[in-house]
C-alpha positions, 0 to 999 in steps of 0.5 A, a space after each residue: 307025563 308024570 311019575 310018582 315017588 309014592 303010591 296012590 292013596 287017600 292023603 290029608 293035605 296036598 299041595 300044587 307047585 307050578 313051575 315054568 320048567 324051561 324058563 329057569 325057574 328054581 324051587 328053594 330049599 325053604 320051600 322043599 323043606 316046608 312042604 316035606 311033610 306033605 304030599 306035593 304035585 310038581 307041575 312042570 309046564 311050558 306055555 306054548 304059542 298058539 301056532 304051536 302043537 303041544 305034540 311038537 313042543 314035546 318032542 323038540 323040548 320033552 327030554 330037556 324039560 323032563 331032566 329039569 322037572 326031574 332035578 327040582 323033584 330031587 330037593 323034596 327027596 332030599 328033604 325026605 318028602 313025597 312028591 308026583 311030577 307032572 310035565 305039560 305043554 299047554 297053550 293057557 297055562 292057568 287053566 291047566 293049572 286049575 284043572 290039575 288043582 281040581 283033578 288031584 284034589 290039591 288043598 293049596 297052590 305055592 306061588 314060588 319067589 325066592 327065600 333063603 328060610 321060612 321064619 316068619 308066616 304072614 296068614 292074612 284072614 277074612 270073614 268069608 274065608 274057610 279059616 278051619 282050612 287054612 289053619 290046618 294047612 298052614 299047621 301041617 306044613 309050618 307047626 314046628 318051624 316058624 312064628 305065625 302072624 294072623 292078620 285080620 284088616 278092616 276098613 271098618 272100626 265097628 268090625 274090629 270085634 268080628 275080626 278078632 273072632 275070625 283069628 281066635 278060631 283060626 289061632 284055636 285050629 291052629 293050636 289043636 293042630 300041633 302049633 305052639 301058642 307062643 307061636 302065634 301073633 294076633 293083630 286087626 288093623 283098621 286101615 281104608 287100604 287093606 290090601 296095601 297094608 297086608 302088602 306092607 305087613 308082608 315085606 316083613 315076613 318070609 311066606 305069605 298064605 292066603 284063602 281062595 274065597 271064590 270058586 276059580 283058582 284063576 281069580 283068586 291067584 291072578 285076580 283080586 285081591 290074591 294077584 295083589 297081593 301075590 304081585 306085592 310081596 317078594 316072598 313066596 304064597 301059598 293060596 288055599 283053595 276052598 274044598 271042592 265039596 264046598 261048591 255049590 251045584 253051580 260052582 261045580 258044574 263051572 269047574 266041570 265046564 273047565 275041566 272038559 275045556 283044558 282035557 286035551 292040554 293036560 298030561 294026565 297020571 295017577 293022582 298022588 
């Protein structure tokens, strides 16, 4: 099931917010009015027993779980965005998740925590994540409202200098795309617990971004390192995935294999 709020169009940027529909999950304002400039896709999703039929769950749960995908949708209306709902009953929830990430072409997945305001941005950054990508995101949903730290941790004191580059480009990206300069901290650390220093330096920090550095959303959301640190914070996260032109022909053809795979768990529409 999905409905749309807008019409079907070429978009810049859109990002994919799951949420467990029937489980009481909730949707903060900080995060409906961070995301009001951009096209969202609120997926709704319950995850279903294997001796049940999503054709079943859908006809004993379908009108309550479309009310409550209905009322989240409403705060982004308040906050004067755009969004697409789509509700599924799916027995593997992270591949339905995936393939809608894929399918609508969605440059970022939230991970929702609780927060009252997005304040402070922690972006951590590696040499061998699409930077560009992620600063434009963060530029478009974050340019005039918060202060943006760029982390770059190594292990390494003989990296210190490539990962000063790393947060130059990434803090020239966001400049060009609207961002304050006086808005942006830089900071290399040199620590032999990357993740866990991130995770410290998180706690400090109202919204976490990270970059997908592999092909599947499935790692990089629920393996390493972006599960760690997901699990580590309290604050929401938002996983920038790599552009699917990207790949090469063998992510692809991995992606294509998944997208076959989970077609008869998803509940399709016009993308956004």
């Amino acid at each position: 099931m999905s409905e749309e709020n807008h019409p079907p169009g070429d978009l810049e940027h859109r990002v994919l917010i799951p949420v467990e529909v029937l489980e009481g999950e909730v949707i903060p304002d900080a995060i409906a009015a961070a995301f009001g400039s951009i096209p969202v896709v609120l997926l709704g999703y319950h995850e279903l027993p294997d001796q049940t039929a999503p054709e079943q769950a859908r006809t004993q749960f379908g009108e309550r779980a479309t009310a409550k995908l209905d009322e989240l949708a409403a705060s982004f209306e308040e906050a004067g965005g755009t969004w697409t709902t789509r509700l599924v009953f799916t027995k593997d929830a992270l591949k339905t998740i995936e393939r809608t990430a894929v399918e609508l072409e969605c440059d970022g997945i939230v991970l929702l925590n609780p927060v009252r305001e997005i304040d402070r941005i922690l972006v951590p950054l590696r040499g061998d994540v699409h930077v560009s990508n992620i600063a434009e995101l963060v530029a478009a949903a974050f340019a005039d409202d918060a202060a943006i730290t760029l982390l770059h941790v190594t292990s390494e004191e003989s990296a210190v200098d490539d990962g000063r580059a790393v947060l130059e480009d990434a803090a020239e990206t966001l400049v060009e795309n609207g961002v304050d300069p006086d808005d942006i901290l830089e900071s290399v650390v040199v620590d032999d617990d990357p993740l866990g220093t991130i995770a410290g330096v998180a706690d400090d920090h109202d919204f976490v971004v990270v970059g997908e550095s592999r092909p599947s959303i499935r790692d990089r959301i629920f393996g390493d390192p972006s599960e760690r640190i997901a699990t580590r914070t309290v604050s929401p996260v938002l996983i920038v995935r790599r552009r699917f032109l990207e790949l090469d022909d063998d992510d692809r053809e991995e992606r294509g294999e998944t997208l076959e795979e989970t077609a008869d768990e998803f509940s399709g529409g016009s993308p956004s």
